[in-house]
C-alpha positions in Angstrom: 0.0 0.0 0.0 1.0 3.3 -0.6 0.8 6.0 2.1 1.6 9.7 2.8 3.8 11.1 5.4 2.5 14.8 6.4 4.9 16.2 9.0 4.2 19.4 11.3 6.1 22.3 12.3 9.5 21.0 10.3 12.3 23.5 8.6 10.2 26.5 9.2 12.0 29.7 10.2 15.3 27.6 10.9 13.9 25.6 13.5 13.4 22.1 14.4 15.7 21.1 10.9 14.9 17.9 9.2 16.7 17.1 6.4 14.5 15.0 3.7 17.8 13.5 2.0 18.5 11.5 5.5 15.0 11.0 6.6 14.2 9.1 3.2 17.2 6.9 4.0 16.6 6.4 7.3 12.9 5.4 6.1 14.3 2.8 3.9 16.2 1.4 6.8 13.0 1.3 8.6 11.9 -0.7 6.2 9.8 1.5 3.9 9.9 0.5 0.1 10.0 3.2 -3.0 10.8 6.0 -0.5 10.3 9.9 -1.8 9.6 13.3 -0.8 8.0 16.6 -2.0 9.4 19.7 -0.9 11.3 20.6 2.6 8.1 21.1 4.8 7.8 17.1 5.3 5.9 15.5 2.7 6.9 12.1 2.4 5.7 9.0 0.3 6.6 5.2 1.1 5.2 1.4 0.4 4.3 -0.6 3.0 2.8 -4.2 3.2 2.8 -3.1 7.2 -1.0 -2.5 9.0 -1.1 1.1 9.4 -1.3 0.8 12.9 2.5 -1.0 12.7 3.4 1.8 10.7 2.3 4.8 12.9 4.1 3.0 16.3 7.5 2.2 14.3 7.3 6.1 12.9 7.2 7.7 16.8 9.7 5.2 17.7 11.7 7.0 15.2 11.1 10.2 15.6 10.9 10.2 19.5 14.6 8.8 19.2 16.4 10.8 16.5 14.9 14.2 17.1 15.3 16.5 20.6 11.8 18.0 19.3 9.0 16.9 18.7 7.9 15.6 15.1 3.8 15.6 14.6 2.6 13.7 12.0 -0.2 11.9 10.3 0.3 9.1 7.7 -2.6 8.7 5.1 -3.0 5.4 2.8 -3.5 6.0 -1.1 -7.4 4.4 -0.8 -8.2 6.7 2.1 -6.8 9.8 0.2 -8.6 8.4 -3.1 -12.0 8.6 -1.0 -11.4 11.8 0.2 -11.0 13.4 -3.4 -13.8 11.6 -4.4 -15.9 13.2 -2.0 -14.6 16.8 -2.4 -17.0 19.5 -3.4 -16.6 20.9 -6.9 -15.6 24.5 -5.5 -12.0 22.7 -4.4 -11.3 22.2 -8.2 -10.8 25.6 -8.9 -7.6 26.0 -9.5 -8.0 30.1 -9.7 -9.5 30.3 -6.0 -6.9 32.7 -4.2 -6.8 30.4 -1.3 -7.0 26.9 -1.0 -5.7 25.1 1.9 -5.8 20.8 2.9 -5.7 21.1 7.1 -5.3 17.8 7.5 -6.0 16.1 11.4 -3.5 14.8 13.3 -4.4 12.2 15.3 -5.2 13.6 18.5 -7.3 16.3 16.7 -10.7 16.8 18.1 -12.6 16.6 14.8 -16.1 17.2 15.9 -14.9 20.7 18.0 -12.5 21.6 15.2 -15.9 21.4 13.4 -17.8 23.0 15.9 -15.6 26.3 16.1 -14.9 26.7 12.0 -18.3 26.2 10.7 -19.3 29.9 11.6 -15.9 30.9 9.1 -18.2 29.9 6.0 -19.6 32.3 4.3 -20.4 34.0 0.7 -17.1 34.1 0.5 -15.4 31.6 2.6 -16.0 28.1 1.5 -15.0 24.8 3.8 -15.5 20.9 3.7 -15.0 19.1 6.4 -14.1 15.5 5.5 -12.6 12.1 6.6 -8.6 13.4 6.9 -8.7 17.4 6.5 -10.9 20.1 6.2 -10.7 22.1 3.3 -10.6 25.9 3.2 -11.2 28.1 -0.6 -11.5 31.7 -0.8 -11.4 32.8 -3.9 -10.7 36.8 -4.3 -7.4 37.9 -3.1 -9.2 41.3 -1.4 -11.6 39.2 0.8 -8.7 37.3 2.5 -7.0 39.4 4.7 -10.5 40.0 6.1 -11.6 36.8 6.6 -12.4 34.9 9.2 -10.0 32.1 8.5 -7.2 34.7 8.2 -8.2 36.4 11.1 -8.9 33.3 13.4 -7.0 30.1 12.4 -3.9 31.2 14.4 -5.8 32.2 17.3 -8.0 29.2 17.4 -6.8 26.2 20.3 -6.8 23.4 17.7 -4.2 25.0 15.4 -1.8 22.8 16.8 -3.6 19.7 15.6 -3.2 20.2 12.3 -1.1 20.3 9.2 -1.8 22.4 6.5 -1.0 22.3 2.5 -1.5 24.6 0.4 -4.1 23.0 -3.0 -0.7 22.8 -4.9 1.2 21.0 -2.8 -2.5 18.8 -1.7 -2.7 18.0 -5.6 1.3 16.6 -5.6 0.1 14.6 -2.6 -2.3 12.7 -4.2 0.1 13.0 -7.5 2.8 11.2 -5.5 0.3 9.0 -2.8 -2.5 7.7 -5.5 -1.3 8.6 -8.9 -2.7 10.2 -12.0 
């Protein structure tokens, strides 16, 4: 099975350095099969014929003992991310939107009060799904962003810290390099 590897807080203002050349090896070693990554913010793509859950206990072995910080991540299998896509709404497809973003759950994420708090950000111009791995933001004129209420409020919010976030580029090489196409 193929799987993503989303990482959290990694090689962002010179902190908490990860580099991808050495994780990807030391994935291998782990184990991992056809081992590659996307970009220095922790995007990583593996085989495994391992159960998930096997995968996600061997993964915080290795990052509780090679790194004096703390690594969040989640990993997604290639037929959960396939479901997800299948399911998202057509206003995600547009590629001219000013703003699209993937916040994908990690797993201690509260998904129902994550829920709860953003479903009063939609709007006329403020569009979110909420689905199976992430929730997905669009806003699609550049003027209306600094203004809204995902701009204003996701950094302030107490669940920021369970999540990841993508940008739609970098969510569309995910499924690019997790599914295919």
């Amino acid at each position: 099975m193929r799987y993503a590897l989303l990482l959290r807080g990694i090689n962002v203002g010179g902190r908490h350095k990860v580099s991808m050349d050495r994780l990807k090896a030391d994935l291998m070693e782990l184990g991992f099969r056809s081992v590659v990554s996307y970009i220095n913010s922790g995007n990583l793509f593996f085989d495994s014929s391992e159960p998930e859950e096997v995968i996600q206990r061997t993964l915080a072995r290795y990052f509780d003992a090679t790194y004096d910080f703390p690594v969040p991540f989640i990993i997604i299998s290639a037929a959960t991310l396939r479901q997800e896509v299948a399911q998202l709404p057509s206003w995600w497809q547009d590629d001219m939107a000013y703003r699209r973003d993937a916040l994908f759950y990690l797993p201690e994420a509260d998904k129902a009060a994550i829920e709860a708090e953003t479903a009063t950000w939609a709007n006329d111009r403020e569009q979110l799904y909420f689905g199976r791995t992430a929730f997905f933001y669009c806003n699609h004129n550049q003027a209306d962003y600094l203004t809204s209420n995902y701009h204003k409020k996701l950094l302030k919010a107490r669940f920021y810290k369970q999540l990841t976030i993508r940008n739609g580029k970098t969510f569309q090489k995910i499924i690019e390099l997790t599914v295919g196409d």
